[in-house]
N, C-alpha and C positions, 0 to 999 in steps of 0.2 A: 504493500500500500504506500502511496505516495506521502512525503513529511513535508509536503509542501501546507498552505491554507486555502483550503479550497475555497473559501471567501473571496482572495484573491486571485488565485486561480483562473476562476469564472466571473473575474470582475471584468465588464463591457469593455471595450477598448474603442470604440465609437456609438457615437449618438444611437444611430438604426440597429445597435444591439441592447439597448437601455431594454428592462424589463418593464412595463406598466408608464405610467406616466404621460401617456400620449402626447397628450395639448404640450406640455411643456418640450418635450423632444421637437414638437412641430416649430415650436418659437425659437429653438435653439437651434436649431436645423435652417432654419432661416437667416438668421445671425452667422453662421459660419457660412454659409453659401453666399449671403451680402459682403462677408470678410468685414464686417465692422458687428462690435460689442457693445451695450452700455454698460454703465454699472448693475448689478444685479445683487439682490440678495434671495437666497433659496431659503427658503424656511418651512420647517415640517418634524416629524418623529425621527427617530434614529434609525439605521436601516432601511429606508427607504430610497438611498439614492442621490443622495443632493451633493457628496465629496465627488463621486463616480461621473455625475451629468457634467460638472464643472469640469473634471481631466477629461471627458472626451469632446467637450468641445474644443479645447484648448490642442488635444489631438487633433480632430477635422479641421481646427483652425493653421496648423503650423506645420501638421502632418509628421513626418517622424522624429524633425528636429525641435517639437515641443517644450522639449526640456529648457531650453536654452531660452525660450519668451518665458517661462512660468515659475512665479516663485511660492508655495506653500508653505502656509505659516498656519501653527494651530495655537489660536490665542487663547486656551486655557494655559497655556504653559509660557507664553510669551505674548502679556495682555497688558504690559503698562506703557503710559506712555513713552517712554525711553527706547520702546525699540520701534513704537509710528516713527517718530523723531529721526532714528537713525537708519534702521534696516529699512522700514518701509518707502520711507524718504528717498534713501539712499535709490533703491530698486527703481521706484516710479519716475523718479524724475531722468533716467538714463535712457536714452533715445534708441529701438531696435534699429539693427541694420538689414532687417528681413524686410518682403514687399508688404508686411500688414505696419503700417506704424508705429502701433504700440503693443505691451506685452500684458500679461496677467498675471495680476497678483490673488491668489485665493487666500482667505481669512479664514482657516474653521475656527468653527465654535466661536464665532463674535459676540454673543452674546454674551459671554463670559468678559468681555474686554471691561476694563473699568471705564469708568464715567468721563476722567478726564481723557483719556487715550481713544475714547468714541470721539471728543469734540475737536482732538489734536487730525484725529483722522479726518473727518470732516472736508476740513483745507486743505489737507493734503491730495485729497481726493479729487476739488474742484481745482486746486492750481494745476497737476500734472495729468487731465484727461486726455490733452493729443499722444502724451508719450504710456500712459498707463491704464487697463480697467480693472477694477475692483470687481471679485466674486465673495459676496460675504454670506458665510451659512452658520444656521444657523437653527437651534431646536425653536427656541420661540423670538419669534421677530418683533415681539411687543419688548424688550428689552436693548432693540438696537433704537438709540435715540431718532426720533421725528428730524432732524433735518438731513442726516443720512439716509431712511428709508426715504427718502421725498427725492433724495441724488440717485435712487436707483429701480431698476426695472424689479418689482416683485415677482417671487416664484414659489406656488404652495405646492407641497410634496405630500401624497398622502400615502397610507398604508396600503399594503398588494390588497386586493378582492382574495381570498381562499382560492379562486380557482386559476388566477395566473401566478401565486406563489406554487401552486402542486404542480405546474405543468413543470417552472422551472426546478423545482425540488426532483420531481420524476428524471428530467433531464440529468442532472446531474448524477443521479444513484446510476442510472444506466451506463452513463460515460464512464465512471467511476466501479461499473462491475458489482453494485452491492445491492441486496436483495431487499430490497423495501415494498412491506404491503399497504394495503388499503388505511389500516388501523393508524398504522406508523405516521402514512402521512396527514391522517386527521390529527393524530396525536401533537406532530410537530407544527401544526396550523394553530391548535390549539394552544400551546405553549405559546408560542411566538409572535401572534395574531396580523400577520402582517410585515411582520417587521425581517426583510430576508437575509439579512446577512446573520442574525441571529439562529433563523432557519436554517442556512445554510451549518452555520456553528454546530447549533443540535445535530445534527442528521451525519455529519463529519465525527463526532462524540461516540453518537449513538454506533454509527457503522468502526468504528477503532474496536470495538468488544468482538469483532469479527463474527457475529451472529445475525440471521434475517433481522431486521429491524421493526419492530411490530409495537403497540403502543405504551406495553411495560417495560420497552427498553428505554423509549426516548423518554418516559418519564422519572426513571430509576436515572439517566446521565445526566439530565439537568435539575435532578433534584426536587421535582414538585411529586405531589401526591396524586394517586388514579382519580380521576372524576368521581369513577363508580366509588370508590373508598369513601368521598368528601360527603357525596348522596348519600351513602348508608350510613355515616358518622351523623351527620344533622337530624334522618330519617329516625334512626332512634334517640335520638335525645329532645326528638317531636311528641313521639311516642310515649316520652315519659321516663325512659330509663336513662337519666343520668349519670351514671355510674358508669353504666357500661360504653356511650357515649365519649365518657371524658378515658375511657381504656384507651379506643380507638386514637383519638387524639393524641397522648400519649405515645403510641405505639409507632404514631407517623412522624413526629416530633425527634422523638429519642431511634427508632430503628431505624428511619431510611432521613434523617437528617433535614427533614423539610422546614422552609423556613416561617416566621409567624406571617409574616407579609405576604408571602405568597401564599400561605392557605387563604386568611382572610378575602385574598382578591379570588380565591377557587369557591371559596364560601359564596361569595359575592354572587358569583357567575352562574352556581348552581341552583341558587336560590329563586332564580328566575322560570330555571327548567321545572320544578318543584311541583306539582299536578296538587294545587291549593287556592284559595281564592283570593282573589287579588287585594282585600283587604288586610290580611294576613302578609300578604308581601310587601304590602305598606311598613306595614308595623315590624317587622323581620329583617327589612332591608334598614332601617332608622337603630336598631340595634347592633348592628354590623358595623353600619356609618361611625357611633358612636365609641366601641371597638378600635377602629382602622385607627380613628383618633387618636385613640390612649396610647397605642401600638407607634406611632409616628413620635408622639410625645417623647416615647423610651418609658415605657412602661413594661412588665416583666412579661413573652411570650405568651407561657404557659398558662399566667394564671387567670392573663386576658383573657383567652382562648379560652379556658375552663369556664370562664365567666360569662363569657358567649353563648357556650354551651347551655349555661344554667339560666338564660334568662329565654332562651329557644325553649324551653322543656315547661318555663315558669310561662311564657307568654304562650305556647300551643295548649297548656291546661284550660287559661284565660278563653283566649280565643274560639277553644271548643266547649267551653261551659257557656261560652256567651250562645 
């Protein structure tokens, strides 16, 4: 088996291989075929694509000698103003000697940039536009200051649909020779919700145990607990048996390592599927809320969890004597 990252891997190398995202490849697909760029900022979830769209424009645009126009900077690790100032200065204001005029600079994770080094950018951005365009990405674009998003062309990135993450997940296992079923790839849809290079991560995980990949693998590799487990954990503690409920709990906790956050959000999810009436999931789902809460705060796992437990068991008595 390959020690490569199959993430990377099967990362697109042009525009017309980008997974999903249509509208935006068509605009960006325009921009390189025009040879002129504005500034842009890409803003969307993780996994989705918005590092990947930016390098293959930047390839369509400069073709193999890319590297040479494009400078990549990830400003969670270099977000003060001191390096706008110097590095990025330095870059933009430098004249290409190729036939496009200017070069690209990509910013991940801007939104991390601090306050002052967003407004150092700013200027920098409006003085050196013939010789430089700015790609800023970005998780939430509410955090990149108003006169810079107002200097650039917007781009919302969203999560795959279920059915073009499994085409490309399917792709992949075959290239790659490994045996993935139906289960597997609800499983890792499931985990992941969209989000593919995460997809891709699980399923690369999953397939290392050198076994079919079905959906007790992918959820034993990335650590979360079976659906079915989460159902019959809530289902009795609906029922009334507490005890045996908070076993359950317990069981997933301490033997297969699951974490509180991610039960809570599998609580969440399940409680929807739940064949109950929607009164009941009012009230079900406000307890959970209230939970996630504590849990965020740094309140202790277990005994959240337990306490979840015990007010499902106290409010389903409620609910059926009402």
């Amino acid at each position: 088996m390959s020690f490569e990252m199959w993430a990377e891997k099967y990362r697109p190398k042009s525009l017309n291989q980008m997974v999903n995202q249509k509208y935006i490849v068509e605009r960006l697909e325009s921009f390189a075929k025009a040879r002129n760029v504005p500034h842009c900022i890409f803003a969307g979830p993780p996994g989705t694509g918005k590092t990947t769209a930016a390098l293959c424009l930047a390839r369509d645009l400069y073709g193999k000698a890319y590297r040479e126009n494009l400078m990549e900077l990830n400003a969670s690790d270099e977000r003060g103003i001191n390096v706008v100032r110097a590095t990025v200065k330095t870059f933009a204001r430098v004249r290409t000697l190729g036939e496009i005029p200017f070069k690209i600079l990509i910013l991940d994770e801007a939104d991390n940039m601090t306050g002052d080094a967003q407004q150092a950018l700013r200027r920098t951005m409006e003085r050196y536009t013939e010789t430089c365009r700015f790609v800023l990405i970005a998780n939430y674009s509410g955090k990149i200051i108003e006169p810079i998003q107002s200097r650039c062309a917007p781009f919302r990135f969203t999560y795959l649909s279920k059915e073009e993450q499994e085409v490309h997940i399917k792709y992949i296992a075959e290239k790659e020779k490994v045996d993935l079923t139906e289960d597997g790839v609800n499983a890792i849809y499931d985990v992941c919700r969209g989000d593919l290079r995460r997809a891709i991560n699980s399923l690369q995980a999953a397939a290392s145990l050198g076994k079919p990949i079905t959906s007790e693998t992918v959820y034993a590799v990335v650590g979360h607990a079976h659906p079915a487990d989460v159902r019959a954990m809530m289902k009795i503690a609906m029922d009334g048996n507490f005890v045996e409920a908070r076993k359950r709990l317990r069981e997933m906790i301490l033997k297969f390592g699951v974490a509180g956050s991610d039960l809570i959000k599998q609580v969440h999810r399940e409680l929807f599927r739940l064949d109950i009436p929607e009164s009941w999931k009012v009230n079900l789902a406000e307890i959970v809320g209230d939970v996630d809460f504590r849990l965020v705060e740094g309140a202790d796992e277990e005994v959240q969890l337990s306490a979840l437990l015990a007010r499902l068991t106290e409010s389903s008595a409620k609910l059926k004597g009402g």
